[in-house]
N, C-alpha and C positions, 0 to 999 in steps of 0.2 A: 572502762571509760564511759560507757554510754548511760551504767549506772549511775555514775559520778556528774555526769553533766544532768540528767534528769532532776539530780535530788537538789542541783543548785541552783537548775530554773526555779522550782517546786518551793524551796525556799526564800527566794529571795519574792516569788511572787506574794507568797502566804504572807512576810512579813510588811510589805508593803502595803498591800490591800486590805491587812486585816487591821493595819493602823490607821488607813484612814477611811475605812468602809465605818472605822468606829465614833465616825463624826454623828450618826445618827444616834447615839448614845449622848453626843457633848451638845445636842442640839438645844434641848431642854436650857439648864443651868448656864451655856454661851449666851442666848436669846435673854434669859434674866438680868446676867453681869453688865452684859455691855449696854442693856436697854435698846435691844435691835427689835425689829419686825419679823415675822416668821419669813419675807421674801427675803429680805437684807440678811438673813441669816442663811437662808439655802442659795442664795445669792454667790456665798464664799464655796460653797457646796461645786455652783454653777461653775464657778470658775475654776476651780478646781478640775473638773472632768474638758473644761473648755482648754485651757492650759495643756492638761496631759496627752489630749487627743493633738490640742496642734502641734508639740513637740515631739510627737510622736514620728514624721521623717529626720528629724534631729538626732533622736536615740536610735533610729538606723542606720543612721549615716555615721553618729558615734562606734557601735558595736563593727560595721562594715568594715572601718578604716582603721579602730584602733581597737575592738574586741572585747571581751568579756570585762578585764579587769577595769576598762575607763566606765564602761557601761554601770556595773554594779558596787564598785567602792562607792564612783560621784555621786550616785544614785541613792546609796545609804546616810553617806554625809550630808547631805541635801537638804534627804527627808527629813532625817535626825533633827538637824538643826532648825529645821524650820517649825517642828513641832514644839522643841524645844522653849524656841523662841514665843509659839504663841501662847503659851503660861502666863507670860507677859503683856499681854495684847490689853486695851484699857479704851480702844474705839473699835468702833466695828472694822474701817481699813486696817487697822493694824491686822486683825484676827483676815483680811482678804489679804492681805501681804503674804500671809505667814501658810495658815492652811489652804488657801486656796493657788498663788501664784507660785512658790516655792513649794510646797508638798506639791502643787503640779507636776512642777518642773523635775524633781525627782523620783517619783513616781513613773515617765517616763521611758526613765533609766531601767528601773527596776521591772517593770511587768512585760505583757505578751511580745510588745513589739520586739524585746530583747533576747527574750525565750523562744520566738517563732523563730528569727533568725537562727540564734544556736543549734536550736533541738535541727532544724531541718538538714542541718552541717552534719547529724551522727545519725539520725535517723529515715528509713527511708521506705521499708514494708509495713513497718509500723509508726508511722509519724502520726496520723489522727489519733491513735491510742497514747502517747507520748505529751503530743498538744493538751489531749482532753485531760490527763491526768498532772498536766501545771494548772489548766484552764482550775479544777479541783480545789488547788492551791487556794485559791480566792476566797470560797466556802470555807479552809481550814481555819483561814488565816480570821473571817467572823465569828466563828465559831469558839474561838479560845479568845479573840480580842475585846468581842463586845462586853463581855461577862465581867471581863478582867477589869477594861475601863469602869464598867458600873462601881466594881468595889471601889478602884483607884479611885471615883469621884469619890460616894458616901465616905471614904475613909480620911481624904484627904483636899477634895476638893476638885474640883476640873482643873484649874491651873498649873498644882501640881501631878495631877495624876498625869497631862501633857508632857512638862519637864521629864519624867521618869520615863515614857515611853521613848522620849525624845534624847535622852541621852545612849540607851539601851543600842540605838537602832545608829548612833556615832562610836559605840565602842564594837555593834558588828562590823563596822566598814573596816576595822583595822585587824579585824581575824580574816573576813574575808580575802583581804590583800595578801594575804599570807598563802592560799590555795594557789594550784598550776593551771591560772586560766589561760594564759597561753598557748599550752596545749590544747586545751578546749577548745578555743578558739579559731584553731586550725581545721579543726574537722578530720573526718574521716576519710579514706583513700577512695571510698566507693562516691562519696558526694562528689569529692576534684575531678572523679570523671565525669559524673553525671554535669559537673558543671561547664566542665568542656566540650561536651556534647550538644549542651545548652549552646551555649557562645557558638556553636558552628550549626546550630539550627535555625538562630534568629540572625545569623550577622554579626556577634559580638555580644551575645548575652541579654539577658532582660534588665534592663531599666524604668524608672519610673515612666520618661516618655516616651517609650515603646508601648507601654502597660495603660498609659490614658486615652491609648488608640483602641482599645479590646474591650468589647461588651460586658465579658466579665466583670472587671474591674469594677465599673461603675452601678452595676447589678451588687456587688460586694459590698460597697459603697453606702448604698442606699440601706440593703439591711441592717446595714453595721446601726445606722442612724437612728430605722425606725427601732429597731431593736432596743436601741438605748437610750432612746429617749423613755418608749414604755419601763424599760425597769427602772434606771431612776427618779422616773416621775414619781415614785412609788417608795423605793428602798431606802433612799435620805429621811424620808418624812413616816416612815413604818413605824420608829418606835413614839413618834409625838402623836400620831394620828391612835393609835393604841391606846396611852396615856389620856388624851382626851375624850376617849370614848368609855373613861371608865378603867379600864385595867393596869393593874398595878405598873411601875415602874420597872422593879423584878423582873416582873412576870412578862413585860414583854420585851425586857430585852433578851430573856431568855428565850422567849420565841422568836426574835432577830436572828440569833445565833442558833437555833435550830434549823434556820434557814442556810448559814451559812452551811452546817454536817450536809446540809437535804443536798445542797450546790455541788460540796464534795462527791455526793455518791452519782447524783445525776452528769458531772462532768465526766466524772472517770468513766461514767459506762456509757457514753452516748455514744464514742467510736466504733464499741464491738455490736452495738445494737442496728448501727445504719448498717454496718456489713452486714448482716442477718437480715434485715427486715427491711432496708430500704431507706435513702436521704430523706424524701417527701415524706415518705409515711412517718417519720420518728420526727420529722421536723413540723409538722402538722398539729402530731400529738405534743410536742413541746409546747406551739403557741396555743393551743387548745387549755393546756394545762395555767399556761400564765396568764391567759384572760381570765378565767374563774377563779383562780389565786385572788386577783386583783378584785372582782367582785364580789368577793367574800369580805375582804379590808372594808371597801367600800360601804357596804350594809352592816359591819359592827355598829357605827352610833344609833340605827335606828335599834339592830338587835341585839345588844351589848350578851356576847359571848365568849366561850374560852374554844369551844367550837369551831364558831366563825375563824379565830385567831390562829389554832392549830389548823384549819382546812387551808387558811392564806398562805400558811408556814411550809405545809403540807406541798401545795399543785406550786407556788411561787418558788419557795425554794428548790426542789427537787429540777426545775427547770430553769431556774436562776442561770445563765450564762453557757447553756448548755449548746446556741447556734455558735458562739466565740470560737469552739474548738473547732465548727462545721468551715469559718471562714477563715480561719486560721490554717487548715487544711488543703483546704481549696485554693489559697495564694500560694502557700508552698509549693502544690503539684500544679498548678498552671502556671508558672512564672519559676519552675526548678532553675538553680541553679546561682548565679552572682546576683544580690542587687534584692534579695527576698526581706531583708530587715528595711531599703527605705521605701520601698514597693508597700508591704504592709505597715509600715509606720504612716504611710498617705492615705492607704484605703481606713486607716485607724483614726483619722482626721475624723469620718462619718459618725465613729463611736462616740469622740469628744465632743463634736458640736450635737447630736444628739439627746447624748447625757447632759448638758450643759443647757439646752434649751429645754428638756425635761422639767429635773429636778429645779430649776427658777419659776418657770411656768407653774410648776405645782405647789409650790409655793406662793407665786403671785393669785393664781385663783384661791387659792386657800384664805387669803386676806381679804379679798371683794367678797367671798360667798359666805365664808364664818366657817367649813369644813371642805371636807378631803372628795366631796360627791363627786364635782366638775372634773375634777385633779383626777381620778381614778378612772373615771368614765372616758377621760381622753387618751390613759395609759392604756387601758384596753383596745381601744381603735385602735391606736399606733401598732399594738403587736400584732389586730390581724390584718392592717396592711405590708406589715413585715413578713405573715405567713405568703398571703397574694403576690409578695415580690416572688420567691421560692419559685413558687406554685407556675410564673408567667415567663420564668427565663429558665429555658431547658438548659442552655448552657453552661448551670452551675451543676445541676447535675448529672454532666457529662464530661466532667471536668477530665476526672483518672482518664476515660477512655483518648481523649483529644490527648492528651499531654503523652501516654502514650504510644501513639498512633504518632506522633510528634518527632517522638526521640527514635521511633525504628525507620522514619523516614532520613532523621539524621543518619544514623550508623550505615541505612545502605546508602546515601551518597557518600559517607566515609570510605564503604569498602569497594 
């Protein structure tokens, strides 16, 4: 079972993320059709991550109460449809209806907040390796989408290359239904006690307003923010800022999606590397790595290279969302137990208004200044005040030891 529930996180995140991570491929020919601005057009982007982040106690309190199968059918039909529908889009609101309010909203469904919960129900010595290896997903899920949409545009169009994605992702929801998420959904016999253990450590288990009283949390919080604001000030507008610096269309969506593989290998392996090496240290070298990512993009128009492009692909991708598994981890072992899907579905609010004020802002500069200078130069700060959070609250990296120092304090008043 623990197989089976891994490859269903793993999948359902891949195919979400990687359908709408593929907005920076529709970004180009969307902005043409509708006669938008490059802000009004990252704009649906903005909302988009603004939507997902705030529905995000929604889809944990969905998965909580009623489990896998409401979480990820609603979530495919959603999406589906909302993609579906933006083939059709003929104003700019319609295309903010479609991919940004509803792909939101399903999206939700479908990614970490759903998978943090699950995974943490089966897994428990190795939950960061589990996390990091959906976390993965996301990278996969670029990696084979972007490339695809590219043809699906030249071949057919943006409108319809949408429709096609868009029905694709309405006839998974109806295989999906067919799987035993109910069982899944139950968990495993070793979490029911860890989670009863919980409930007689705190009073009754963790909840959201237990969890907005703890430093944690809002140390979590904040990274989530700074964190994502810096990558999608950056990843929406990667393959336009590319494109107008000079480099083919191809060519750089193909280095998009080289991003996504770098994301794959960098998530999967961040878990067994902090164990070895250390949280700080690997989380240091992560933000180390995506500030220079970012200022490689940055210096393409003055020094139009393929260089420059694989270096960004290169240190950005391979760290692309590689703290997500760090805090995804970190909520699950300090908050074990009942209550971890609306718990991180809140601290995941940080992620969406983040991303959300990212990717718009970088965009809005991009319109007053003529290029991506301002826009990249402020994605870089952001991530190394997101290192500085890490770096200033020892608390996150003390998390395993507190939690359990926690539960052997429970079990001896148990016995």
């Amino acid at each position: 079972m623990l197989g089976a529930v891994l490859a269903l996180a793993f999948v359902m995140n891949m195919l979400g993320r990687g359908a709408t991570e593929a907005f920076a491929v529709f970004l180009l020919p969307v902005e043409t059709a509708l006669g938008a601005s490059r802000s009004q057009v990252t704009g649906v982007y903005s909302l988009f991550m603004l939507v997902m982040g705030l529905a995000g106690p929604i889809a944990g309190g969905v998965f909580d109460r009623l489990g896998a199968r409401a979480s990820y059918c609603f979530g495919l039909l959603l999406l589906g449809a909302s993609l579906y529908l933006a083939g059709s889009a003929t104003a700019i609101w319609h295309y903010a209806l479609t991919v940004g309010l509803a792909s939101g909203l399903g999206m939700s469904m479908l990614g970490m907040v759903t998978a943090n919960a699950l995974l943490s129900r089966w897994y428990q010595s190795r939950l960061g390796t589990a996390i990091g290896a959906v976390y993965a997903a996301t990278g996969f899920g670029v990696l084979l989408m972007a490339p695809i949409a590219q043809v699906l545009i030249s071949e057919f169009g943006w409108r319809d290359a949408y429709r096609l994605m868009g029905a694709v992702l309405v006839g998974l929801a109806l295989v999906t239904a067919l799987l035993p998420l109910s069982r899944m959904s139950r968990g495993s016999t070793d979490w029911q006690r860890k989670r009863a253990a919980s409930e007689a450590a705190t009073g009754g288990g963790w909840n959201v307003l237990r969890a907005l009283k703890t430093k944690p949390f809002w140390a979590l919080l904040v990274v989530y923010f700074l964190t994502s604001l810096a990558s999608f000030a950056v990843s929406p507008q990667a393959v336009a800022a590319m494109v107008e610096a000079g480099i083919t269309p191809l060519a750089a969506a193909s280095a998009f999606g080289l991003t996504g593989m770098l994301s794959l290998v960098g998530n999967a392996s961040i878990a067994p590397l902090v164990d070895r090496f250390g949280q700080r240290l690997m989380i240091t070298l992560s933000y180390l790595g995506t500030v220079i990512g970012i200022l490689c993009l940055a210096a393409l128009p003055s020094h139009p290279s393929l260089l420059l492009v694989y270096g960004w692909a290169l240190l950005f991708g391979i760290n692309q969302g590689t703290r997500g598994p760090i805090i995804s981890t970190l909520t699950a072992t300090i908050y074990a137990g009942g209550g971890v899907g609306r718990i991180y579905g809140t601290i995941a609010l940080g992620m969406g208004f983040g991303a959300a004020f990212g990717s718009w802002l970088s965009g809005y500069l991009h319109d007053i200044t003529g290029d991506y200078l301002a826009s990249f130069v402020m994605a870089a700060g952001a991530a190394a005040l997101g290192m500085a959070t890490f770096w200033t609250v020892p608390l996150l990296s003390d998390a395993r030891k507190e939690n359990a120092l926690r539960e052997g304090r429970a079990k001896g008043e148990a016995s």
